[in-house]
C-alpha positions as CSV (number, residue, x, y, z in Angstrom):
1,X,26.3,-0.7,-54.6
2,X,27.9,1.7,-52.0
3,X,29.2,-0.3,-49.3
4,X,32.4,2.3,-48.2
5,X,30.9,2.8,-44.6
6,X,29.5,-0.8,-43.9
7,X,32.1,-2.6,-41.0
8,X,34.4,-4.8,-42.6
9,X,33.4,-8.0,-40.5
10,X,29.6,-7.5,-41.6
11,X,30.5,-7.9,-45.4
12,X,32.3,-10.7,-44.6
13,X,30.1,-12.2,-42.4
14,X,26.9,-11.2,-43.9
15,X,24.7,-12.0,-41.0
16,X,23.4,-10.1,-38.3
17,X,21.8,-11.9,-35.6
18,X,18.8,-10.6,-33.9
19,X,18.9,-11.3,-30.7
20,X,15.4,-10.6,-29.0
21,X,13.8,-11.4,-25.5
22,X,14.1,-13.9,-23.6
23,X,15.8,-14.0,-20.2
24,X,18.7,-12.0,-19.2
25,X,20.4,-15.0,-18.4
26,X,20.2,-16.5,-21.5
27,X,21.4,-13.2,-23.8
28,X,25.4,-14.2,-22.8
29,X,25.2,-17.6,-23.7
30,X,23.1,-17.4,-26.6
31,X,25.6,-15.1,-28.2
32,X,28.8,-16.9,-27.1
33,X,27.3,-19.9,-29.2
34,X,26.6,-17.9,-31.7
35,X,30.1,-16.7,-32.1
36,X,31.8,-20.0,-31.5
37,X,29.9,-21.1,-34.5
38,X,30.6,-18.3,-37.1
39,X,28.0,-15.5,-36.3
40,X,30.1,-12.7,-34.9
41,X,27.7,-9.8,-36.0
42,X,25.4,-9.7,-33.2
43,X,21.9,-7.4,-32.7
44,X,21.0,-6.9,-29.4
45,X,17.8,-5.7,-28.7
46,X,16.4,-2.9,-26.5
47,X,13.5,-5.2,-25.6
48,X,15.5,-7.6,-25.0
49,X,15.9,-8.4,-20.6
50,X,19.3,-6.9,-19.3
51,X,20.4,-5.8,-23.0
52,X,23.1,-2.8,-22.0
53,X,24.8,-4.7,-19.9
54,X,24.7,-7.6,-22.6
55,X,26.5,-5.4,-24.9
56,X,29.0,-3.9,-23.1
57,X,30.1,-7.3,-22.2
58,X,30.2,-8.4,-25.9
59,X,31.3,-4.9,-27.2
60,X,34.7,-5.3,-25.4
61,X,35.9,-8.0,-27.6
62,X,37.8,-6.8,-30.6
63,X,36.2,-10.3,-32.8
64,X,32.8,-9.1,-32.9
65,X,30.7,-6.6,-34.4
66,X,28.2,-5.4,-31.6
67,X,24.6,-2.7,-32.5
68,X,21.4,-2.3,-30.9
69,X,18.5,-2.7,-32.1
70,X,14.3,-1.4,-32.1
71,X,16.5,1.9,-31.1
72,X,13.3,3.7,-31.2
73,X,14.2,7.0,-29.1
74,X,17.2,9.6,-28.5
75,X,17.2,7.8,-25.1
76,X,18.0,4.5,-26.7
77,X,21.3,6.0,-28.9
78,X,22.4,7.7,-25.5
79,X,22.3,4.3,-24.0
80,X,23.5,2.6,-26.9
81,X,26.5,4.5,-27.3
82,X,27.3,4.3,-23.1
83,X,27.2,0.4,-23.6
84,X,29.8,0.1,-26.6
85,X,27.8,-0.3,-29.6
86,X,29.2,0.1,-33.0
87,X,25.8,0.6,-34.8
88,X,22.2,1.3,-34.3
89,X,18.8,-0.7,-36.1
90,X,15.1,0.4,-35.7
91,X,11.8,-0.8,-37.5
92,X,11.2,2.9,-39.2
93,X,13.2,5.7,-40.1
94,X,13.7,8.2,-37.5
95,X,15.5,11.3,-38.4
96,X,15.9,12.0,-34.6
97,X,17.6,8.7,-33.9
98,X,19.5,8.7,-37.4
99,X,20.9,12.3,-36.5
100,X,22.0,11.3,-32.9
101,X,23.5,8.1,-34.2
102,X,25.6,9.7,-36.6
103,X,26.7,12.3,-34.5
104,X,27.6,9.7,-31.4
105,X,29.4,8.2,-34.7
106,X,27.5,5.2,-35.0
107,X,26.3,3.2,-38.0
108,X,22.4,3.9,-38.7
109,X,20.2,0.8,-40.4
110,X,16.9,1.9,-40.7
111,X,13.8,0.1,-41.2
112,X,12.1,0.9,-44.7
113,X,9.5,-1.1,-46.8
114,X,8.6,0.5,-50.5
115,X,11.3,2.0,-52.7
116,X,9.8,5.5,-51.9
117,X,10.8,4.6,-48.3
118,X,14.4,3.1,-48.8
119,X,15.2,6.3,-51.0
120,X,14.0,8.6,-48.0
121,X,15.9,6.7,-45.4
122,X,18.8,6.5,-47.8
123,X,18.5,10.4,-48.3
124,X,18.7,10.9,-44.2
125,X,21.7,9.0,-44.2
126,X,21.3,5.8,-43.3
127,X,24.3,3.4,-43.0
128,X,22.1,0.9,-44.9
129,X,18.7,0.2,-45.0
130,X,16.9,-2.5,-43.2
131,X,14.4,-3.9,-45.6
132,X,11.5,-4.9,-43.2
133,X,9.7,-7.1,-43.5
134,X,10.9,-8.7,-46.3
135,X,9.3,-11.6,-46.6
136,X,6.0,-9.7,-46.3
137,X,6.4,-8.4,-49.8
138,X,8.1,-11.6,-52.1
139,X,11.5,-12.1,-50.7
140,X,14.5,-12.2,-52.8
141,X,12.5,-11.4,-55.9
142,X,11.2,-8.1,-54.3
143,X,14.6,-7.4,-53.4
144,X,15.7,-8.2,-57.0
145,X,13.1,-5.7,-57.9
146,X,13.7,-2.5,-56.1
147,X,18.0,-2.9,-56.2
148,X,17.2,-2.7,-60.6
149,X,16.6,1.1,-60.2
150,X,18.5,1.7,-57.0
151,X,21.4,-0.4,-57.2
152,X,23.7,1.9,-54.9
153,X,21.8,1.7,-51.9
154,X,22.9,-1.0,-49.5
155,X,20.2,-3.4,-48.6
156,X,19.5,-5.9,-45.3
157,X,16.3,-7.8,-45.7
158,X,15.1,-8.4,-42.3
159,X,11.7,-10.2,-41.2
160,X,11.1,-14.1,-42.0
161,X,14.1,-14.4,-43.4
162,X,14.6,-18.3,-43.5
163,X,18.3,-19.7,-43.0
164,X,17.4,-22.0,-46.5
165,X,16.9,-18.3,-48.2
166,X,20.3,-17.0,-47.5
167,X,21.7,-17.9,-50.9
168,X,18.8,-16.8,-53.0
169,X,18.7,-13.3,-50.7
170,X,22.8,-12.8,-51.2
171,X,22.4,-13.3,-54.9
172,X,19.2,-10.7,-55.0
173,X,21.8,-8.0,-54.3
174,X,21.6,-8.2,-50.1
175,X,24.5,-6.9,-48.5
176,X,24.0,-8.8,-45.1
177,X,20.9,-10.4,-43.7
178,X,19.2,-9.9,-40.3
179,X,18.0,-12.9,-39.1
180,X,16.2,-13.5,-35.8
181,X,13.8,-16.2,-34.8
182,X,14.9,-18.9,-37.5
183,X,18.1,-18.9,-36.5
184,X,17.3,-18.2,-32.6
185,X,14.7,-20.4,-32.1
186,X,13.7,-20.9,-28.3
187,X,17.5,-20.7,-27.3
188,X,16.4,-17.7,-25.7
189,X,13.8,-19.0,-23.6
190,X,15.7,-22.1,-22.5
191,X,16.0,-23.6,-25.3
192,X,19.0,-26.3,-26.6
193,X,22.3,-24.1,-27.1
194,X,23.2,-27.2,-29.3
195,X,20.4,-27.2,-31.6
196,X,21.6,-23.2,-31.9
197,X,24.9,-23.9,-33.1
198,X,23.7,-26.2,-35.7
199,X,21.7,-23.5,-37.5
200,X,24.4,-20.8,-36.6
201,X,26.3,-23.1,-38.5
202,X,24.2,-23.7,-41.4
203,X,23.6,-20.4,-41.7
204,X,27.5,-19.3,-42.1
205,X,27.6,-22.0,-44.4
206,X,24.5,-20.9,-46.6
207,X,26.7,-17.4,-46.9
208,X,29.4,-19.7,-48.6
209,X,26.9,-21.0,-51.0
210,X,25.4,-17.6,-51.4
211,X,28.7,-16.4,-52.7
């Protein structure tokens, strides 16, 4: 698998946070949490309140691996690159977006479902290709599945992808996993920042037992 242009600190890290929604307010904390408790590859959202300013904040620090995700328009990659961001995720494949990411020097993931599709995306030049959603077509086993024949593309299952799955995803071949509500939760909404760091925890501790 073909992992030259994937950052550093996501291959070590192997977890991209998604972080959606919510209130502006929340986005900071939320993500400071997550960091202090070993997620420092961090999604932001562009439907996400106040999400620009969000990442320009966190793309200043040197520790952390900041992108923007549901990048769905040329727009977005403009505004994306303005705020910081090192890399770029939407739900389909858009050449537009994939050819204004890589030429604002950005990392492009993709959204693709069916082998046809991760082949295509892989083709347009995607970074990697965000598998999405994975748990809507069996998981680990799918992923298994489609990496047999195309073991060089680099793979992140998105979508339902439950923290007690990391392990089994990792040893299907993944090369990170974006993960948003199960290891969110409400946190967002108002919800405990200390019930957060828990699964942020468990979750960087899966990727140890994931290998």
């Amino acid at each position: 698998m073909s992992t030259s242009e994937l950052p550093d600190l996501l291959l070590r890290s192997r977890i991209l946070a998604i972080v959606r929604g919510g209130s502006a307010d929340r986005v900071l904390p939320v993500c400071e949490t997550l960091v202090e408790n070993g997620v420092r590859c961090l999604e932001v959202t562009t439907n996400t309140p106040g999400w620009a300013d969000a990442v320009a904040r966190l793309s200043a620090r040197e520790d952390l691996l900041v992108g923007v995700g549901t990048v769905m328009t040329v727009e977005h990659v403009a505004q994306a690159k303005d705020a910081g961001a090192s890399f770029l995720v939407s739900p389909d494949t858009s050449l537009a977006v994939g050819d204004a990411g890589r030429e604002a020097g950005m990392g492009w993931y993709p959204g693709a479902l069916t082998p046809t599709e991760i082949v295509a995306a892989h083709r347009a030049g995607a970074t990697a290709v965000k598998v999405f959603p994975a748990s809507a077509v069996g998981g680990p086993a799918y992923l298994k599945n489609v990496l047999a024949p195309l073991p060089d593309i680099p793979l992140i299952p998105t979508g339902g992808v439950d923290l007690d799955m990391i392990p089994d995803y990792l040893a299907a071949g993944a090369v990170a996993l974006g993960i948003g509500s199960p290891l969110l939760g409400d946190a967002l909404k108002g919800g405990s920042l200390g019930e957060l760091a828990v699964r942020a925890r468990r979750a960087a501790e899966a990727v140890s037992a994931g290998g």
